[in-house]
C-alpha positions in Angstrom: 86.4 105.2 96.8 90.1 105.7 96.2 89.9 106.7 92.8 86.9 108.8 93.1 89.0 111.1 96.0 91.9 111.5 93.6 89.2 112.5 90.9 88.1 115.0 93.6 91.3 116.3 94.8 92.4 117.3 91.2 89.7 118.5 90.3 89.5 121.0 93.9 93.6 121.7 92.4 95.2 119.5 95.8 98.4 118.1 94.8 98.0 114.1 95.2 100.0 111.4 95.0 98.0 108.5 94.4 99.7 104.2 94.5 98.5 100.9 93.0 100.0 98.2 91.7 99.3 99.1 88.4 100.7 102.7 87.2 99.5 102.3 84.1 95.8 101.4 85.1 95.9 104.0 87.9 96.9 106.8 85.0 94.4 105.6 82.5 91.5 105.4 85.0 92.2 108.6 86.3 92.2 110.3 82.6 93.6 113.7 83.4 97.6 113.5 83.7 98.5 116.9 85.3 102.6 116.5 86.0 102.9 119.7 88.6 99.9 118.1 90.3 99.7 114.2 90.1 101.7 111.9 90.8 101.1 108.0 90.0 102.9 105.1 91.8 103.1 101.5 91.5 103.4 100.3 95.1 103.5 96.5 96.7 102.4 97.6 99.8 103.3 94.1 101.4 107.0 95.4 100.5 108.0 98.2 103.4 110.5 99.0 100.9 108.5 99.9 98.0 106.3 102.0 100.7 109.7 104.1 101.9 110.1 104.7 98.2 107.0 106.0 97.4 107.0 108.3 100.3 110.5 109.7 99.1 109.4 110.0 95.5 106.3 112.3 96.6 108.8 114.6 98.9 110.9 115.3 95.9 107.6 115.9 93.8 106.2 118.3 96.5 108.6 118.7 98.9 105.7 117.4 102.0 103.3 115.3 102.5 100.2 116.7 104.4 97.8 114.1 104.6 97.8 110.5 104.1 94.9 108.2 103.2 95.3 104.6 104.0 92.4 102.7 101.8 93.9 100.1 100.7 92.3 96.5 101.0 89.7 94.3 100.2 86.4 91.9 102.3 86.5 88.0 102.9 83.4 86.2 103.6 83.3 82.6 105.0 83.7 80.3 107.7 87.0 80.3 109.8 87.4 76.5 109.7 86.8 76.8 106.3 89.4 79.5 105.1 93.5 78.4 104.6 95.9 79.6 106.9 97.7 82.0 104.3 94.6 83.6 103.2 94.0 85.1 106.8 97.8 85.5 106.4 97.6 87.6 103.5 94.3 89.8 104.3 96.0 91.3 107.2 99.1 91.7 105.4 97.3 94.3 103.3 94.5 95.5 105.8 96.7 95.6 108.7 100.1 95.4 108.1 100.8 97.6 104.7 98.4 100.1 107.1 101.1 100.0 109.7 103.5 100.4 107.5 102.5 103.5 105.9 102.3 105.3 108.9 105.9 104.4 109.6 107.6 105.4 106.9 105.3 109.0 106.6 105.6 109.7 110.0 109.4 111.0 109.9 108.6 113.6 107.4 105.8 114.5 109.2 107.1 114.9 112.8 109.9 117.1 110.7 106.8 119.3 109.6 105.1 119.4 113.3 102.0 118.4 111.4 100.0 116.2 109.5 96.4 113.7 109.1 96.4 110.5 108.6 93.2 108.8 107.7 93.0 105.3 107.7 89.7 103.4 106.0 87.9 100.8 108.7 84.3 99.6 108.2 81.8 99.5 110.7 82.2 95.5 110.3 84.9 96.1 112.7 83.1 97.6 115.5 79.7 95.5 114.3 80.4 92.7 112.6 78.0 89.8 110.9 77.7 86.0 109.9 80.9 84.9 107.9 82.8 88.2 108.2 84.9 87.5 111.5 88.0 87.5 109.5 87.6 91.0 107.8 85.7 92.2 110.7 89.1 91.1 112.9 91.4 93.2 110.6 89.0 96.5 110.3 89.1 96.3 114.3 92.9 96.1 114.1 92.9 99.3 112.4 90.4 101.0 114.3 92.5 100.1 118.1 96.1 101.3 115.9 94.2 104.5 114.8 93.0 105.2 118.2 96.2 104.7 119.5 97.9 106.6 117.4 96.3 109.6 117.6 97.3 109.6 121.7 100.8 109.0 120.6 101.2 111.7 118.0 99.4 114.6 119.2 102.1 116.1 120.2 103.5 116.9 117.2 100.7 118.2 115.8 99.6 115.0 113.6 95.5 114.1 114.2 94.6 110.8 113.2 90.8 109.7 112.0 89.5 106.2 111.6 86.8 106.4 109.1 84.5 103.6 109.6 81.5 103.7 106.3 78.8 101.0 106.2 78.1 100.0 102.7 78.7 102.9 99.9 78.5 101.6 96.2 82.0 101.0 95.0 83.6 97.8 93.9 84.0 96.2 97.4 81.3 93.7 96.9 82.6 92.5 93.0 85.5 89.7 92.5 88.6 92.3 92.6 87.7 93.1 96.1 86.3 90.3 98.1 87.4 87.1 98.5 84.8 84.6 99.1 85.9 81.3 101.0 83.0 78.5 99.6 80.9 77.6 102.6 80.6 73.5 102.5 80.2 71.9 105.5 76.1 71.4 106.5 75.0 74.1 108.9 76.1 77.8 108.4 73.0 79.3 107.7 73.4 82.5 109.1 77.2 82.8 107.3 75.4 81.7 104.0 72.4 83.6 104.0 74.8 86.2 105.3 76.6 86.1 101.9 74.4 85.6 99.4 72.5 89.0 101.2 76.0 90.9 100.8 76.4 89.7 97.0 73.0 90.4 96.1 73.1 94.3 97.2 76.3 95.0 94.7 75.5 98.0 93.3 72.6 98.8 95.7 74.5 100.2 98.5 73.0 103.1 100.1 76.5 105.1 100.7 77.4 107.4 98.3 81.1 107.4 97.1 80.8 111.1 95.9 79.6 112.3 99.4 82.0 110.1 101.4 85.3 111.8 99.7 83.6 115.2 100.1 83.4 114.7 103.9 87.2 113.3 103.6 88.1 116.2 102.4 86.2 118.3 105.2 87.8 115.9 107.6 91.5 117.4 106.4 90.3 120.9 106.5 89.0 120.7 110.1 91.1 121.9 112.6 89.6 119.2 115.2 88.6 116.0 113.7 87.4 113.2 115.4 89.2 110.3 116.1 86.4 108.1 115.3 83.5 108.8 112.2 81.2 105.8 110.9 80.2 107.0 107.7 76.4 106.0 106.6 73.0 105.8 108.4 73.2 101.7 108.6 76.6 102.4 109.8 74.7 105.0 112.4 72.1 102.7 113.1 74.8 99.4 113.9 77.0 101.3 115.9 74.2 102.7 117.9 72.8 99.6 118.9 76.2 97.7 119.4 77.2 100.6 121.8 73.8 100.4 123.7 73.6 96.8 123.7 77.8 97.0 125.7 76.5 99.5 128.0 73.4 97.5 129.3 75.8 94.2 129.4 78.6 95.9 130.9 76.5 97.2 133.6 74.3 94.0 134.1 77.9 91.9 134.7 79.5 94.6 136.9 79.6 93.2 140.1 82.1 90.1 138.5 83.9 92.6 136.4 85.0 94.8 139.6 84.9 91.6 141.8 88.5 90.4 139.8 90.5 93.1 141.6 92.1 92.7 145.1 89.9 93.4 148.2 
């Protein structure tokens, strides 16, 4: 979805400075090389330093930074017992952290401005999550509760803030460079493996369409007024609907022991 926004930006003549690790990759799949207008990093965004960097390197290419898209990171599937330490470790390093991380070093340059929009990528997993995802799902929550948050802190200077929260769309989230998939051994499971092989076997089939999804980004800028919160697809629509029913009816059917914890 990343690189199909830059396509679109470019081609709508936005200036856009675009990371990855790879500058040369990044220039090569984004074919048209327009110096006044694009500018390609090579970021480690588990290095705050080569963040700050990046951020300076766009000022002196355009002098401000107007809107920043955070949608960076990738999908683990698989048991919590079954997944190493580090791995959690290092999916909310990029999820989470590198997130967190962008808003700090941007957000000097654009409380200098009195303005800005930052838009940070979440998945519906993290507001309705399923079988085998709890690790992902925990990270895409993270970022939804810091983007909510955010937006109360920042408003006023003038800087809006927008979790986008998209169902399945048909980009390369579900192929090897973007999911890690912890091997589910132990007996039992069944839900987290038939959870799994459902989730690899729709690669290619998702119903979002990447195209549509940067064109509403792109609304989302020009709006004077976005919303804090948009889940992005009709499964998306449908999960979230249910989920939020489903809270009300147990929030109100335990309310007598939820308002009984406070002093009489």
């Amino acid at each position: 979805m990343g690189l199909t926004l830059v396509k679109k930006l470019l081609g709508n003549d936005y200036r856009v400075a675009a990371t990855s690790r790879d500058i040369n990759t990044l220039s090569k799949a984004v074919g048209l090389i327009d110096r006044e207008r694009f500018l390609p990093l090579a970021v480690d965004l588990t290095n705050p330093d080569s963040i700050d960097e990046s951020v300076q390197r766009t000022l002196a290419a355009f002098g401000r930074i107007d809107v920043v898209v955070n949608n960076a990171g990738y999908g683990m599937s698989g048991t919590v017992e079954e997944t190493a330490e580090q791995a959690i470790r290092n999916i909310f390093n990029v999820n989470v952290i590198a997130t967190i991380d962008v808003v700090k070093s941007v957000l000097p340059v654009m409380r200098s401005q009195q303005s800005g929009y930052i838009i940070n990528i979440g998945s519906v997993a993290g507001f309705v999550g399923a079988p085998g995802w709890s690790v992902y799902s925990a990270t895409k929550a993270a970022v939804a509760a810091f983007s909510e948050v955010l937006a109360l802190d920042l408003k006023e200077f003038g800087i809006k803030v927008t979790v986008v929260e998209p169902s399945g769309f048909r980009t390369g989230f579900l192929t090897k460079n973007s999911l890690a998939l912890v091997p589910t051994k132990i007996e039992g499971y069944e839900a987290v493996k038939n959870t799994k092989d459902r989730h690899l076997s729709a690669d290619g089939q998702q119903p979002g369409d990447p195209e549509r999804a940067v064109e509403i980004l792109i609304e989302l800028a020009e709006s004077p007024v976005p919303p804090i919160h948009l889940f992005l697809g009709n499964d998306a629509y449908k999960r979230a609907s249910k989920k939020l029913a489903s809270m009300s009816a147990e929030l109100e059917k335990w309310k007598s022991m939820t308002i009984g914890a406070d002093f009489k």
